[in-house]
C-alpha positions as CSV (number, residue, x, y, z in Angstrom):
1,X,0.0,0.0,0.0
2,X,3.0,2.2,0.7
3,X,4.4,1.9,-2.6
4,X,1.2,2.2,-4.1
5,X,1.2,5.7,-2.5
6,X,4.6,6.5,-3.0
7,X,4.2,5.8,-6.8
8,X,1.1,8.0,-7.2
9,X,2.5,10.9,-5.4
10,X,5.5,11.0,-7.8
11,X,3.1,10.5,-10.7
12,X,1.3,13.4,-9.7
13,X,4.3,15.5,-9.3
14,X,6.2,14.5,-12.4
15,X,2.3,15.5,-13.8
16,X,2.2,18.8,-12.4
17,X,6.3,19.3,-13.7
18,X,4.8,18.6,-17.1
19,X,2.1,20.7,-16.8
20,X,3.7,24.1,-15.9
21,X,6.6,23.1,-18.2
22,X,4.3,22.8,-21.2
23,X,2.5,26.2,-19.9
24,X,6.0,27.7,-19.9
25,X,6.6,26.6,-23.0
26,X,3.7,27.7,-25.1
27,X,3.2,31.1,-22.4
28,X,7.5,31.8,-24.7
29,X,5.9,30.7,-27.9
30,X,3.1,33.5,-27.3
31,X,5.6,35.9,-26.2
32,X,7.9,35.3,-29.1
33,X,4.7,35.8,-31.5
34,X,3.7,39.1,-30.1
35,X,7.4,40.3,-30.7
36,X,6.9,38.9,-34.4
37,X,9.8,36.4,-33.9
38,X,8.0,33.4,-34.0
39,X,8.1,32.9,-37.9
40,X,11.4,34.9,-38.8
41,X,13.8,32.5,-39.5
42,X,13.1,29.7,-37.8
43,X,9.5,29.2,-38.1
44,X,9.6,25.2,-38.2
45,X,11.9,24.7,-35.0
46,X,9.3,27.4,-33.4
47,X,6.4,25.2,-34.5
48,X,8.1,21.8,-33.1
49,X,8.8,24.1,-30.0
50,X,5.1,25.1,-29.6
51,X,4.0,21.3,-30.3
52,X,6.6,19.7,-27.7
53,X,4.9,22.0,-24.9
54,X,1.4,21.7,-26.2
55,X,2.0,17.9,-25.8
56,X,3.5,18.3,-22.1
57,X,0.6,20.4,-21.2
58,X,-1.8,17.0,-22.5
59,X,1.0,14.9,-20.6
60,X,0.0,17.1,-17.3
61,X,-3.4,17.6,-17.4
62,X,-3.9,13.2,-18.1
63,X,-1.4,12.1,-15.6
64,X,-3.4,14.4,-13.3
65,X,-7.0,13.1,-14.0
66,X,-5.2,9.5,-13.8
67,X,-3.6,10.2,-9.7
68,X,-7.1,11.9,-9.1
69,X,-9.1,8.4,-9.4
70,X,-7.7,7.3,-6.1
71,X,-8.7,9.8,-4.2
72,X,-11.6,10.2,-1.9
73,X,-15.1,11.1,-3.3
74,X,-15.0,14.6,-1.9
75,X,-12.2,16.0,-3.8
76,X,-13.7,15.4,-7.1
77,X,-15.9,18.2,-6.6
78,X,-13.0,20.7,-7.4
79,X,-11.5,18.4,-10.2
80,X,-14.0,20.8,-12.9
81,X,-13.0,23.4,-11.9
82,X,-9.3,22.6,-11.8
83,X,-9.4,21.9,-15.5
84,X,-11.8,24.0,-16.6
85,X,-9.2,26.6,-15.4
86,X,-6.2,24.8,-17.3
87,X,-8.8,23.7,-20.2
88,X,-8.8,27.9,-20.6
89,X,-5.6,28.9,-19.8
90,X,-4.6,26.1,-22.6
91,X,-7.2,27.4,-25.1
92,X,-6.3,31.4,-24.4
93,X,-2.8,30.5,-25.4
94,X,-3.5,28.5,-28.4
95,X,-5.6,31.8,-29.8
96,X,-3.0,33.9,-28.9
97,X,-0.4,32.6,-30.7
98,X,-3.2,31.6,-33.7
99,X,-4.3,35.2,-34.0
100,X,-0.8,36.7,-33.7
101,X,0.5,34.6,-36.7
102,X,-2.4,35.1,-39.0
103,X,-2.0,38.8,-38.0
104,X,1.6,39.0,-38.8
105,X,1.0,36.8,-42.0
106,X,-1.4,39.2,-42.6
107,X,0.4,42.1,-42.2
108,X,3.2,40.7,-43.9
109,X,1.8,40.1,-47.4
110,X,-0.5,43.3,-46.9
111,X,3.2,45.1,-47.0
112,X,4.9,43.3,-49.5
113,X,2.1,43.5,-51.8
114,X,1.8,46.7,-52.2
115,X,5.4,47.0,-52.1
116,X,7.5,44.8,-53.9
117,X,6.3,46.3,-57.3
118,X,8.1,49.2,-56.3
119,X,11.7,47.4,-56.2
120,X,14.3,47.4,-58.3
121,X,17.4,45.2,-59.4
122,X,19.3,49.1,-60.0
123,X,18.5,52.3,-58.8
124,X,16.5,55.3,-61.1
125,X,19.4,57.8,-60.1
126,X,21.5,58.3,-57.3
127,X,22.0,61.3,-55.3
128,X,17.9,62.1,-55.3
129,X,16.1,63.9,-52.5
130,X,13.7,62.9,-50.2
131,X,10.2,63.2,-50.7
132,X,7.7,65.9,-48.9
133,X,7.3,64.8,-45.5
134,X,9.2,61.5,-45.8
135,X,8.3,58.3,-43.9
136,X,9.9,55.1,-44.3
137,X,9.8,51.6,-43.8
138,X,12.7,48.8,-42.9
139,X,13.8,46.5,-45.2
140,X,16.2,43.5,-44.5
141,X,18.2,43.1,-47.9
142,X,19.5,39.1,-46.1
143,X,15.6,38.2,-45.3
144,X,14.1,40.2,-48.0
145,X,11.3,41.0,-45.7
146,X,9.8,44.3,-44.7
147,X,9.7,45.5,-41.4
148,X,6.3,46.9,-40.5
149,X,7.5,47.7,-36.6
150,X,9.9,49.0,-35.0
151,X,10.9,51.0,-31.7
152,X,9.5,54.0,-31.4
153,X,13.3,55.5,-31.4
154,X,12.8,55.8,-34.9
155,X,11.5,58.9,-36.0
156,X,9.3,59.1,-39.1
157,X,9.3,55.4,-39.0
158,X,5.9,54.4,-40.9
159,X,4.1,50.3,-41.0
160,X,1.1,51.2,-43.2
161,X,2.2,50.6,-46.5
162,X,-0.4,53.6,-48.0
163,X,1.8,56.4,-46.0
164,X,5.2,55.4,-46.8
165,X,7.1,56.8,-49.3
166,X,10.8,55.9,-48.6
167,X,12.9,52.8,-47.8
168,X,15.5,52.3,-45.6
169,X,17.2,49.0,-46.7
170,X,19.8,47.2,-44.7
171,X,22.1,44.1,-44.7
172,X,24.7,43.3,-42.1
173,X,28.2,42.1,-42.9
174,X,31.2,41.1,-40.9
175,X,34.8,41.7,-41.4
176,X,38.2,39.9,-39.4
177,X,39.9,43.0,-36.9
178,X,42.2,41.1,-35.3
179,X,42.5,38.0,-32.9
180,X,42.0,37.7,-29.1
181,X,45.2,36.8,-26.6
182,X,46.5,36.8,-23.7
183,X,48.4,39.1,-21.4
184,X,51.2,36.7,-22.4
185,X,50.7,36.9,-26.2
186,X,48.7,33.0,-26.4
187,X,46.1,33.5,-29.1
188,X,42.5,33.0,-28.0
189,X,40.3,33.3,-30.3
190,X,39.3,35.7,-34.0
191,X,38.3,38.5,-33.4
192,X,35.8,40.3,-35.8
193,X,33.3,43.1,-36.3
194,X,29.6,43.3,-38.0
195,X,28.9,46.6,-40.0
196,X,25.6,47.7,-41.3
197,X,25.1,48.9,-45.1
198,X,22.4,51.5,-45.0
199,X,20.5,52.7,-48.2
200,X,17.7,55.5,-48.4
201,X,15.2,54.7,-50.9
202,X,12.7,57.3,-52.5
203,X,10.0,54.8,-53.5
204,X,8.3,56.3,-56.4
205,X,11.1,55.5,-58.5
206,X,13.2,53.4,-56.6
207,X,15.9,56.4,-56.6
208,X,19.2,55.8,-54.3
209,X,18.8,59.2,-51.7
210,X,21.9,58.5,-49.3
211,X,24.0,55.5,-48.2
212,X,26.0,55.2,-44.9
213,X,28.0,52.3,-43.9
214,X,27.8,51.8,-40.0
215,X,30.7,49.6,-37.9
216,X,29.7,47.7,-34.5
217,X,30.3,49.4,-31.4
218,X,33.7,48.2,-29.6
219,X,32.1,47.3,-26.4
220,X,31.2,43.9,-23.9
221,X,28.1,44.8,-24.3
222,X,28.6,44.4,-28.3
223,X,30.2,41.3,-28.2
224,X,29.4,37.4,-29.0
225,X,31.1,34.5,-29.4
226,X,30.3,32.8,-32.9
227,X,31.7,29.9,-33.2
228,X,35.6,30.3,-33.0
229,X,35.2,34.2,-32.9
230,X,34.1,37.1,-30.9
231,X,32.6,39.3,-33.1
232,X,31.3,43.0,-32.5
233,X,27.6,42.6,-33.2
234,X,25.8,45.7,-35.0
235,X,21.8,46.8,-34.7
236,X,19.5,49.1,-36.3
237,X,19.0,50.5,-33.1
238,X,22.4,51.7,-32.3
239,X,22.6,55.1,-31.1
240,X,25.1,56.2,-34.1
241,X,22.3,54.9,-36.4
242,X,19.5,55.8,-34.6
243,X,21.1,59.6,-34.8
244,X,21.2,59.5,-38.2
245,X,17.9,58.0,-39.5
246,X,16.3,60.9,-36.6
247,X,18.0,63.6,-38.5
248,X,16.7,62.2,-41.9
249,X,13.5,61.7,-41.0
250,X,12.9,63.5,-37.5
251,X,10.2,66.6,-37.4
């Protein structure tokens, strides 16, 4: 009988673990999906992600009902509402992170529609201005998405495709500065830096308005190890950046 008892009581906590592990796992896919990161790059290993912690969550919520049979007849008065509670929580998430794909899909191929007929494999002219009251969109030249958020550091940033009327593109490259050592001259590791490529677009015709190149910050808080290599890592939202794309666009 002590076994018995002993077994249940770990089947009911290795339940529960399952439970608020797969609630953990699918509360990060939600929160990945409102950030619009859950289908940028690695939408299938997201999707196997969501799955495994959809199928702990089932794993939880069974192994519970199974450990609640034994007990007395009283307790399964609040056994509804336990899982009508979880049976919610469950379902909430799900819809979230349904509606926030289908609403970044959405928004997506709303902004590339109207969009992409604009581009071109060369520029109209260089050297053009910018047009009345410019506001511009992101464009990442390595994903060849565009960007329809983004911090509101940006000034005259603009995600409805009717309004804008310039593109900022950008693609990210990386170039060897050195290697790491020590104090005692024993190499380390490579040591590299990203650098951002920056074009102004006017979109009407797809005219080349101003193009910066940007280099990584040298700083600890800049730097990641990739592989072999500690490399300076770059952003958008870099204050040199964000400086210049203000006084471009900024009222």
């Amino acid at each position: 009988m002590t076994t018995t008892k002993g077994g249940g009581i770990v089947k009911r906590i290795l339940s529960f673990l399952s439970l608020f592990a797969g609630i953990g796992v699918v509360a990060y896919c939600v929160y990945l999906a409102a950030a619009g990161n859950f289908e940028n790059g690695f939408m299938m290993r997201n999707m196997q992600f969501f799955m495994v912690g959809f199928a702990l969550l089932a794993l939880g919520i069974w192994g519970i009902i199974k450990t609640k049979r034994g007990t007395a007849k009283g307790s399964k008065r609040t056994l509804p509402k336990v899982f009508i509670i979880i049976g919610s929580v469950v379902l909430l998430l799900v819809l979230l992170v349904g509606v926030s794909l289908l609403t970044t899909q959405s928004n997506t191929s709303r902004i590339d529609k109207a969009l992409r007929p604009y581009m071109r494999e060369q520029y109209s002219e260089t050297g053009a201005t910018l047009p009345e009251n410019a506001r511009y969109i992101l464009y990442d030249r390595a994903k060849d998405t565009f960007q329809y958020e983004a911090r509101n550091t940006l000034k005259g940033f603009e995600g409805n495709p009717d309004k804008v009327n310039t593109v900022v593109a950008f693609r990210i490259g990386t170039e060897h500065i050195g290697n790491w050592e020590t104090s005692s001259g024993k190499y380390v590791a490579g040591a590299a830096s990203e650098y951002m490529i920056i074009e102004v677009i006017r979109l009407s015709d797809w005219a080349l308005v101003d193009e910066r190149r940007f280099t990584a910050t040298e700083s600890s808080a800049r730097l990641n190890k990739k592989g072999d290599v500690w490399t300076y890592e770059v952003s958008i939202y870099d204050d040199e950046i964000v400086q210049y794309l203000n006084g471009l666009f900024g009222e």
